[in-house]
Backbone as JSON Lines, residues from 0, in Angstrom:
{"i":0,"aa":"X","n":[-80.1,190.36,-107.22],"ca":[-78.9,190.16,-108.0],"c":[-77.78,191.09,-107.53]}
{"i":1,"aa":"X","n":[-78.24,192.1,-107.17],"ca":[-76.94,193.34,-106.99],"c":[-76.33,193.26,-105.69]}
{"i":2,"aa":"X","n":[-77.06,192.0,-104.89],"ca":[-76.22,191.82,-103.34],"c":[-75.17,191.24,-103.42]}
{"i":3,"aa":"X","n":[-75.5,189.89,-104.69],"ca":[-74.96,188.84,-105.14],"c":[-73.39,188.95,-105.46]}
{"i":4,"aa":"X","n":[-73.48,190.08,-106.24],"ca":[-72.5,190.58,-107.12],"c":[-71.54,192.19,-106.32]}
{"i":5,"aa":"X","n":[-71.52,192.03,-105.27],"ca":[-71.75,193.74,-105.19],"c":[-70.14,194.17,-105.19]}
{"i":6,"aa":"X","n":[-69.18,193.23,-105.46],"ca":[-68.08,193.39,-105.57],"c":[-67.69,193.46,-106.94]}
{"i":7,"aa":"X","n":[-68.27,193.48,-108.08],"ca":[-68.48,193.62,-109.17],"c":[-69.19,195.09,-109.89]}
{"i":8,"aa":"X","n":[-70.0,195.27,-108.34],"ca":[-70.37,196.34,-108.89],"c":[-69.89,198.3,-108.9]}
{"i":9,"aa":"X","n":[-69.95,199.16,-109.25],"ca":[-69.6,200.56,-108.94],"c":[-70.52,201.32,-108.93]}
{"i":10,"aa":"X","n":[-70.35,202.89,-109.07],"ca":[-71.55,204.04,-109.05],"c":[-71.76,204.0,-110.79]}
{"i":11,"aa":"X","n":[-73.05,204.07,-110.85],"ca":[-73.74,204.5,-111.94],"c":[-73.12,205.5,-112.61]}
{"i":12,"aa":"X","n":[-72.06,206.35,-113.82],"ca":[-71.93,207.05,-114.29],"c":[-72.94,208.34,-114.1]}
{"i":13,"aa":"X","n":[-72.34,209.45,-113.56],"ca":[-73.53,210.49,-113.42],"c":[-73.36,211.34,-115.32]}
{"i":14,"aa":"X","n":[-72.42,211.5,-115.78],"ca":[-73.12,211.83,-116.7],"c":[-73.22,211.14,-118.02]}
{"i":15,"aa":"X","n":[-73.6,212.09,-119.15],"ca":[-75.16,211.45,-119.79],"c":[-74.41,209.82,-120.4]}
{"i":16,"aa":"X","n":[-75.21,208.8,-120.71],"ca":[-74.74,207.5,-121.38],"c":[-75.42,207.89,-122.72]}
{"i":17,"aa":"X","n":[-73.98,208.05,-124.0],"ca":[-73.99,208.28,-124.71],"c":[-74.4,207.25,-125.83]}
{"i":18,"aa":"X","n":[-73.74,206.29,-125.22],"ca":[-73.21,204.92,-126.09],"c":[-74.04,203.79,-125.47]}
{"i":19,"aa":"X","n":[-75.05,203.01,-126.2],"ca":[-76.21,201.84,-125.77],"c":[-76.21,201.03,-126.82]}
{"i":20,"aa":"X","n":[-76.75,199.58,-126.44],"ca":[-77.07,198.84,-126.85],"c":[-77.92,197.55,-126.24]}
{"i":21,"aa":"X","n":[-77.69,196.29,-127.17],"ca":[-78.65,195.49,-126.67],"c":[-78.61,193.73,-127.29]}
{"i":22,"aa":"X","n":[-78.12,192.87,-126.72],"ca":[-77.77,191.62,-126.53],"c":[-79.25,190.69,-126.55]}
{"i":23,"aa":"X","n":[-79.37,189.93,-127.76],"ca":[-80.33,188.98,-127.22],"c":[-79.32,187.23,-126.99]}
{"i":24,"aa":"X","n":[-80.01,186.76,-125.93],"ca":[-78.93,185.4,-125.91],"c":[-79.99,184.41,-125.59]}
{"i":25,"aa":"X","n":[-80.03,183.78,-126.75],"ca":[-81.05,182.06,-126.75],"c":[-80.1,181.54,-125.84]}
{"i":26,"aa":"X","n":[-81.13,180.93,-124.7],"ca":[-80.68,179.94,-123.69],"c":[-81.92,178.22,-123.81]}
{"i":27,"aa":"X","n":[-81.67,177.53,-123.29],"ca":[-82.18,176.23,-123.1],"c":[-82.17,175.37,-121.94]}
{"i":28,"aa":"X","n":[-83.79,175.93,-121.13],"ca":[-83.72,175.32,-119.97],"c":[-84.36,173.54,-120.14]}
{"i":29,"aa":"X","n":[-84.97,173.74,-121.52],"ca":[-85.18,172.24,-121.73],"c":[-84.86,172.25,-123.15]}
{"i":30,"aa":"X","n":[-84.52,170.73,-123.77],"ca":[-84.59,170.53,-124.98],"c":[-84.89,169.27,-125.27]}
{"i":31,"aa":"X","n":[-85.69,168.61,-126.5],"ca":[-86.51,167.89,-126.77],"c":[-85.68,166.84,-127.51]}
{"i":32,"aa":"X","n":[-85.29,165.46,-127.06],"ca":[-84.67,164.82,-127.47],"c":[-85.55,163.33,-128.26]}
{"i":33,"aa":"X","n":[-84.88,162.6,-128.19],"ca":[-85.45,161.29,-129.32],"c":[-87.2,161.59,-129.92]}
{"i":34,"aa":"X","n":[-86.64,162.32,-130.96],"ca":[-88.2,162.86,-131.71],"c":[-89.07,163.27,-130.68]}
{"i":35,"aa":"X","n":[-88.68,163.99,-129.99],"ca":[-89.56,164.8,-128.94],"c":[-90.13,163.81,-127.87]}
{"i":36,"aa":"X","n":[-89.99,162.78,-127.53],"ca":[-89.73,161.57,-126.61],"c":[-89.42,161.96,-125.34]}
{"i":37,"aa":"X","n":[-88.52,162.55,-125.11],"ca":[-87.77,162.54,-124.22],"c":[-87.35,164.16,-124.43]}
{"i":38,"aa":"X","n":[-87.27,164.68,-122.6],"ca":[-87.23,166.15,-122.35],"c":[-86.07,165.82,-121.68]}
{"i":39,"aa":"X","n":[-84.71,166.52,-122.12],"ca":[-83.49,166.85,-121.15],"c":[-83.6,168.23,-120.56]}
{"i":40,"aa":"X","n":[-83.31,168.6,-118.95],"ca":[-84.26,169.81,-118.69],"c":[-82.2,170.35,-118.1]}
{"i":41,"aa":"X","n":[-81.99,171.41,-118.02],"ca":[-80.26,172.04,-118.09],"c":[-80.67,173.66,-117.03]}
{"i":42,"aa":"X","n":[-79.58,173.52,-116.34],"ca":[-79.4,174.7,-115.46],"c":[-78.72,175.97,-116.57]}
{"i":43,"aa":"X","n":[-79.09,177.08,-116.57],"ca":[-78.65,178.11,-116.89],"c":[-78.03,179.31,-116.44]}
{"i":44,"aa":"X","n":[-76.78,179.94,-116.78],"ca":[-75.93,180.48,-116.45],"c":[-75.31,181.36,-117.16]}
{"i":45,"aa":"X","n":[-76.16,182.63,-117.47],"ca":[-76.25,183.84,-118.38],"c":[-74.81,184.71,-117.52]}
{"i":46,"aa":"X","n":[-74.22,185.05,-117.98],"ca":[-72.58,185.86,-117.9],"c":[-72.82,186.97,-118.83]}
{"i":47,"aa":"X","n":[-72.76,188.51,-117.91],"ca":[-72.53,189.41,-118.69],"c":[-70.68,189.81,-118.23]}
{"i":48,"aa":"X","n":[-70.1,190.11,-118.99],"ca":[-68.96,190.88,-118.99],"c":[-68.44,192.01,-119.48]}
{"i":49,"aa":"X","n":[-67.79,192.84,-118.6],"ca":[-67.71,194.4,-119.13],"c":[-66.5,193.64,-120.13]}
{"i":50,"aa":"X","n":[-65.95,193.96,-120.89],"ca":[-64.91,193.87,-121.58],"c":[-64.05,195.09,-121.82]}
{"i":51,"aa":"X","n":[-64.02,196.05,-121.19],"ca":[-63.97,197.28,-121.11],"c":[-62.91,197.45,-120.03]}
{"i":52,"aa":"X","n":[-61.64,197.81,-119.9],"ca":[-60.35,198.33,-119.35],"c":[-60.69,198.93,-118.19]}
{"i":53,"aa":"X","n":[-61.73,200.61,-118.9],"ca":[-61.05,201.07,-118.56],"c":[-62.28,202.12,-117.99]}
{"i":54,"aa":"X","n":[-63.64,201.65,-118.69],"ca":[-65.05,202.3,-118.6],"c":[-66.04,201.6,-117.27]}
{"i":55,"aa":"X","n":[-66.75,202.16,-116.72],"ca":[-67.8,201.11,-116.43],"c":[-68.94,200.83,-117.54]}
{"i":56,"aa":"X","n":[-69.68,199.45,-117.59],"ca":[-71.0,199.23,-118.01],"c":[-72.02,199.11,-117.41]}
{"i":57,"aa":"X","n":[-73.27,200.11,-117.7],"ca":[-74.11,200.3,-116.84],"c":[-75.45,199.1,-117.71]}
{"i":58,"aa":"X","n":[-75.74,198.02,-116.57],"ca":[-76.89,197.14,-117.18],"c":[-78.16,198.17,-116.94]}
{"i":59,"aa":"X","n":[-78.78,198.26,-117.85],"ca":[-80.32,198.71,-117.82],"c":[-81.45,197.88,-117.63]}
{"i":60,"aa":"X","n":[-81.02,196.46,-117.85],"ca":[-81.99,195.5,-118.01],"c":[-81.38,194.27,-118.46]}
{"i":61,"aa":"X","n":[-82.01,193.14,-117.65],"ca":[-81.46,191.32,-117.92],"c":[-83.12,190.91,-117.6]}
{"i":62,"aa":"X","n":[-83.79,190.65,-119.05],"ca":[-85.15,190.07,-118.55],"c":[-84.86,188.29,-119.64]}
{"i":63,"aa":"X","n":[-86.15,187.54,-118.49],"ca":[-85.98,186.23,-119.37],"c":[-87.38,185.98,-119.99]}
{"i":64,"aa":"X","n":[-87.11,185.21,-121.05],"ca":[-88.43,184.88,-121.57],"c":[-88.69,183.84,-122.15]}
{"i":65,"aa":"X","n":[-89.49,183.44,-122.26],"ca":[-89.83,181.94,-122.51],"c":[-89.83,181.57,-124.14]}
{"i":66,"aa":"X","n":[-90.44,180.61,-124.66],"ca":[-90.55,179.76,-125.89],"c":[-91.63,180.6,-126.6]}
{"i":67,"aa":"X","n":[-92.85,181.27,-125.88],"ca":[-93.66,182.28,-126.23],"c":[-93.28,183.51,-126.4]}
{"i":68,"aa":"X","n":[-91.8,184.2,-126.09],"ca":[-91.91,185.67,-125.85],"c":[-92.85,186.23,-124.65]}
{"i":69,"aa":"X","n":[-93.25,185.87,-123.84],"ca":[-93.57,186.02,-122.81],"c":[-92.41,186.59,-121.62]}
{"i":70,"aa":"X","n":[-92.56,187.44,-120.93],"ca":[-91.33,187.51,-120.28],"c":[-92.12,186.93,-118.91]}
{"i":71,"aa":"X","n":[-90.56,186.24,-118.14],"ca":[-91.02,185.14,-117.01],"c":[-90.15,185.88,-115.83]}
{"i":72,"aa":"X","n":[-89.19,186.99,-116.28],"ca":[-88.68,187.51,-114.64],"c":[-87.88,188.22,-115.35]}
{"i":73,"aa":"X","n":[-87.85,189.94,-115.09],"ca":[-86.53,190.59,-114.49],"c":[-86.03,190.99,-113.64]}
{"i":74,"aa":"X","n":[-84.6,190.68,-113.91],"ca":[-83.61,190.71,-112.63],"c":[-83.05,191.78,-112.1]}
{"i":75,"aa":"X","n":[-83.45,193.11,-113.22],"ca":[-82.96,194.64,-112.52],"c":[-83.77,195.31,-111.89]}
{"i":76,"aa":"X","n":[-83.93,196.05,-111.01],"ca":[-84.91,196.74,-110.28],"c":[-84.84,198.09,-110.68]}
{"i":77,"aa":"X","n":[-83.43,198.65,-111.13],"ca":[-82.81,199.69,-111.62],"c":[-81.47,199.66,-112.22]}
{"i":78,"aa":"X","n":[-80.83,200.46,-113.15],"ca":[-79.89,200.13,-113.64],"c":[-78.83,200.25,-112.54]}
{"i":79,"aa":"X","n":[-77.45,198.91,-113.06],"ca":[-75.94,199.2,-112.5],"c":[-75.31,199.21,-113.31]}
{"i":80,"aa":"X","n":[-73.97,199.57,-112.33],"ca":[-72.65,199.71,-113.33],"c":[-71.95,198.25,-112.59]}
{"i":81,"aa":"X","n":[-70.88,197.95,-114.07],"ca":[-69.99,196.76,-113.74],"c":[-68.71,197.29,-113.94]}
{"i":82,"aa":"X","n":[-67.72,197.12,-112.38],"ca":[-66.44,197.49,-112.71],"c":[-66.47,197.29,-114.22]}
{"i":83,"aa":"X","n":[-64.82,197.83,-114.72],"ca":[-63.81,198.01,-116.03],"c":[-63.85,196.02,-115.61]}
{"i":84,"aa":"X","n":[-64.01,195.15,-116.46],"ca":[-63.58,193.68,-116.51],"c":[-64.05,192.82,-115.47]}
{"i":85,"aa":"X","n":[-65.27,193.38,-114.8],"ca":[-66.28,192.38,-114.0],"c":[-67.44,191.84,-114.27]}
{"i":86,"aa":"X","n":[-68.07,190.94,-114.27],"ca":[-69.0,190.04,-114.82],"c":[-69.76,190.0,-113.76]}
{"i":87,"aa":"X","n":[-71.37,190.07,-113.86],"ca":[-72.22,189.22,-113.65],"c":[-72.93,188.67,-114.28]}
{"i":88,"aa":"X","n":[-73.69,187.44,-113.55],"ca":[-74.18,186.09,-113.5],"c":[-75.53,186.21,-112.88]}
{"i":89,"aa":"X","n":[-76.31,185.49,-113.94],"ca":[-77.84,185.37,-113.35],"c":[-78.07,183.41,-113.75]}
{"i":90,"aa":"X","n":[-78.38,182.45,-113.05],"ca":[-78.7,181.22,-112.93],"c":[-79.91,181.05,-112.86]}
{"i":91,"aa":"X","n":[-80.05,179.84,-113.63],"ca":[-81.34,179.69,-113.8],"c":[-81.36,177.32,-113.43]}
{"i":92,"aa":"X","n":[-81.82,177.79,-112.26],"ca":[-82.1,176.18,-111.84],"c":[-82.62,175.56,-112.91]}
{"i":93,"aa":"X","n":[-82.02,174.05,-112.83],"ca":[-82.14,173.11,-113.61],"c":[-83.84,172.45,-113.79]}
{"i":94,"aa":"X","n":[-84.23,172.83,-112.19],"ca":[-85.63,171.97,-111.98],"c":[-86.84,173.62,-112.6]}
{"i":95,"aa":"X","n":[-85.98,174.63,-112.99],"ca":[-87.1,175.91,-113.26],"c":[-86.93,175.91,-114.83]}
{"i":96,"aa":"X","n":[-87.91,175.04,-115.44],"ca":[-88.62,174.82,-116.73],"c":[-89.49,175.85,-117.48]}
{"i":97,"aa":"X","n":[-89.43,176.81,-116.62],"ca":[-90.51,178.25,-117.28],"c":[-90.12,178.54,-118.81]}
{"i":98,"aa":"X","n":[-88.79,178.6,-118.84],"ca":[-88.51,179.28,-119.99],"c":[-88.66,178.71,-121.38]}
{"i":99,"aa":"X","n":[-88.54,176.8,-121.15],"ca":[-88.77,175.63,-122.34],"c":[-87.69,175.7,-122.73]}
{"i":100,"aa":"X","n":[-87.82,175.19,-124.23],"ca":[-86.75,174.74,-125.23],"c":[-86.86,175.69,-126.46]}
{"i":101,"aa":"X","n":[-87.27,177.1,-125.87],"ca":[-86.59,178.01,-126.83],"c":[-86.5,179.62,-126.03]}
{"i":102,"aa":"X","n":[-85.88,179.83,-124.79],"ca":[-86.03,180.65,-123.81],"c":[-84.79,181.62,-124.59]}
{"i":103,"aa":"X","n":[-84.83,182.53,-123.95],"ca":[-83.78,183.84,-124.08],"c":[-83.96,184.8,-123.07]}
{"i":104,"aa":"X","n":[-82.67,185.99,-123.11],"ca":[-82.06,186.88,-122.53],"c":[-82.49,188.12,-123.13]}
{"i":105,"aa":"X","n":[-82.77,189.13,-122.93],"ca":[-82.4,190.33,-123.17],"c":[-81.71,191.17,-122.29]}
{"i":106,"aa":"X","n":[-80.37,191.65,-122.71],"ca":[-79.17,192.43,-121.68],"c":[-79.29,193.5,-122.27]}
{"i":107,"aa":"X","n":[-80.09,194.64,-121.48],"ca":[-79.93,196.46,-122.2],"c":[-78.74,196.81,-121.83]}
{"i":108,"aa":"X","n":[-78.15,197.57,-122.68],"ca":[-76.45,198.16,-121.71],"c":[-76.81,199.07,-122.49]}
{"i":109,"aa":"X","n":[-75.45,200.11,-121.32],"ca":[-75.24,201.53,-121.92],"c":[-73.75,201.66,-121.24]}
{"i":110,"aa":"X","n":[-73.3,203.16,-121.59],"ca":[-71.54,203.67,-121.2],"c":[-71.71,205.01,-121.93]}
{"i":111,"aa":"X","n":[-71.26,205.64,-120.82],"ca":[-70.68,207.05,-120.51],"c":[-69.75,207.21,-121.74]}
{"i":112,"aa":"X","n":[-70.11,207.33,-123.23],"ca":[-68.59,207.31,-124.26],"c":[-68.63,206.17,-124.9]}
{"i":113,"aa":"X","n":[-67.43,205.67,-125.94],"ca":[-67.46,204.76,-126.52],"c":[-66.32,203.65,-125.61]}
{"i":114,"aa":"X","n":[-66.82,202.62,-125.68],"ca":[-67.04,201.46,-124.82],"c":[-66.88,200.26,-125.83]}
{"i":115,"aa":"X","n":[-65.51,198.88,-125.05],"ca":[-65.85,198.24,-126.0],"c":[-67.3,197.17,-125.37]}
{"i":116,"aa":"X","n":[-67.57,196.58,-126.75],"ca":[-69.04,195.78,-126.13],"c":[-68.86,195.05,-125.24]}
{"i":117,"aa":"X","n":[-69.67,194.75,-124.71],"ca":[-69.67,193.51,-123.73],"c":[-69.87,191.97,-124.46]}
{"i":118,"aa":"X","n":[-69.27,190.93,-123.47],"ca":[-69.33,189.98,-124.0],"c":[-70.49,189.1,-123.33]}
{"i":119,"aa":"X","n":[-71.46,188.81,-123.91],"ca":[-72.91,188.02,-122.84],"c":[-73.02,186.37,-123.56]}
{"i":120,"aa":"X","n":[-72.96,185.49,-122.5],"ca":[-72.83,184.25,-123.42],"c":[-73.48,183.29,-122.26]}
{"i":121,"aa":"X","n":[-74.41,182.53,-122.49],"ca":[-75.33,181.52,-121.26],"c":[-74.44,180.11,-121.57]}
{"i":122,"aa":"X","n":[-74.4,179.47,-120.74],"ca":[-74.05,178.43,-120.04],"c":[-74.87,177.36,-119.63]}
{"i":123,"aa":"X","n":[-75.46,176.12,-120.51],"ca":[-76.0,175.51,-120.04],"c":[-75.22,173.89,-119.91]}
{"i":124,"aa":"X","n":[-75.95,173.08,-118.48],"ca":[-75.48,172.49,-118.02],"c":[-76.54,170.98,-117.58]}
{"i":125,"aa":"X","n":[-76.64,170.08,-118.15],"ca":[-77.53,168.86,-117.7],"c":[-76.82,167.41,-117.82]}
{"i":126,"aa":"X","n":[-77.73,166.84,-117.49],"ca":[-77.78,165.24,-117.72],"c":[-79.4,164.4,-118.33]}
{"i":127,"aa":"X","n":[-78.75,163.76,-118.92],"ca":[-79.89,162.43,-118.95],"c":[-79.33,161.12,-118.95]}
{"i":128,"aa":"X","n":[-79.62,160.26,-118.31],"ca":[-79.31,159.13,-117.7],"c":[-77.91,159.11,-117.49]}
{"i":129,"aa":"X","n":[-76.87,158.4,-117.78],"ca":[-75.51,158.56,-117.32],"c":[-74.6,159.38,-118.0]}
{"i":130,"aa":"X","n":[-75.63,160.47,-119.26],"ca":[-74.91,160.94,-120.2],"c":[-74.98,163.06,-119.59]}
{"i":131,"aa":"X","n":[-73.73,163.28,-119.35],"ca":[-73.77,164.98,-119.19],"c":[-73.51,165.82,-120.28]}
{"i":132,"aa":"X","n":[-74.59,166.41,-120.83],"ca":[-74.02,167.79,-121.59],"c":[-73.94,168.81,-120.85]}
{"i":133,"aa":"X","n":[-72.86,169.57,-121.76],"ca":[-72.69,170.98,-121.5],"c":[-72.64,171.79,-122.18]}
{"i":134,"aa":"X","n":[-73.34,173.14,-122.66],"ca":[-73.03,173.78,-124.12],"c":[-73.29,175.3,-124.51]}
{"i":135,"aa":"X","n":[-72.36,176.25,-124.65],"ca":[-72.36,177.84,-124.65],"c":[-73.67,178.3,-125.34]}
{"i":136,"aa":"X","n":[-74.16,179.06,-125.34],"ca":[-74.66,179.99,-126.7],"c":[-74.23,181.59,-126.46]}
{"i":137,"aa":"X","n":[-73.65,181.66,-127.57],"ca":[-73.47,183.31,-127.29],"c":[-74.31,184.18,-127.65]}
{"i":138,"aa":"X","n":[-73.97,185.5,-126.78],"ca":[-75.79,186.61,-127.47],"c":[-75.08,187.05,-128.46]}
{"i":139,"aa":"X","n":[-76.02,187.89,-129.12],"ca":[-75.95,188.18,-130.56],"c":[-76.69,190.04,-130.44]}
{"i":140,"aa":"X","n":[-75.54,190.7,-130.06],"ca":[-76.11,192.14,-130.56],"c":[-77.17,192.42,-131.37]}
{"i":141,"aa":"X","n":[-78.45,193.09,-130.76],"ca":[-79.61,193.12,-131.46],"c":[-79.56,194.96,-131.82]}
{"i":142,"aa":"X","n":[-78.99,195.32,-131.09],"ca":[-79.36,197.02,-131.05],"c":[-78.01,197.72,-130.39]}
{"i":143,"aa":"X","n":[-77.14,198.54,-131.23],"ca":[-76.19,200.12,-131.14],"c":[-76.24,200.91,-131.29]}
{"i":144,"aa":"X","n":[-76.54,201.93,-130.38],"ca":[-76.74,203.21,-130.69],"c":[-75.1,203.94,-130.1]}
{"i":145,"aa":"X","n":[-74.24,204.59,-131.7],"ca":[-73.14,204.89,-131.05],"c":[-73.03,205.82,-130.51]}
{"i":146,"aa":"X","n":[-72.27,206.76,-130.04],"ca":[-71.58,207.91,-129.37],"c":[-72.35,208.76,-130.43]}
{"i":147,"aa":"X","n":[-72.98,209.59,-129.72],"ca":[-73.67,210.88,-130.74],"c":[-72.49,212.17,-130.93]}
């Protein structure tokens, strides 16, 4: 992910990260249509954004997990920082069904100080027969720990 992005990315804040938290974001790599009949299967497209001027945000962690709570892949090896108003993006192929029809995100963040939050919101994208959906879900702050 961090090759992907590396223009997005900066140095890790060396000192201490005061200010953390934690984003869960329901995504849907499949969903179960005409009384469970029929499987529409959707590419995913998790967006973190610093929203932040003027700070960097350092990701600690973007793991995915399936319909079980099972986790199926994380994408950090170690934490980064995201310029002041740069985003990354983790995709999730349309034909990679791991996660089902009740998958999610967990985005750990932290910042050097008080920081505004980040904004994390998935992106999904399909078809079934000549018909295309498309449709947001936004994460939902699970955990703040403020400025001590």
């Amino acid at each position: 992910m961090e090759q992907n992005f590396a223009n997005s990315l900066t140095a890790v804040p060396s000192e201490g990260l005061t200010t953390s938290g934690a984003f869960y974001v329901p995504v849907y790599s499949s969903v179960s249509m005409s009384q469970g009949k029929l499987r529409a299967d959707f590419s995913v497209t998790l967006s973190v954004h610093n929203a932040s001027e003027t700070r960097p945000l350092v990701l600690k962690r973007i793991a995915y997990f399936d319909t079980s709570g099972k986790m199926v892949e994380s994408y950090l090896k170690a934490p980064v920082a995201l310029k002041p108003f740069a985003t990354v993006e983790v995709s999730i192929a349309t034909t990679d069904t791991r996660g089902g029809t009740g998958a999610n995100f967990v985005v750990d963040w932290a910042a050097a100080g008080e920081i505004a939050e980040p904004a994390v919101e998935a992106l999904m994208v399909g078809s079934v027969g000549a018909g295309h959906y498309a449709f947001i879900s936004q994460g939902r702050p699970v955990r703040l720990t403020g400025k001590n």
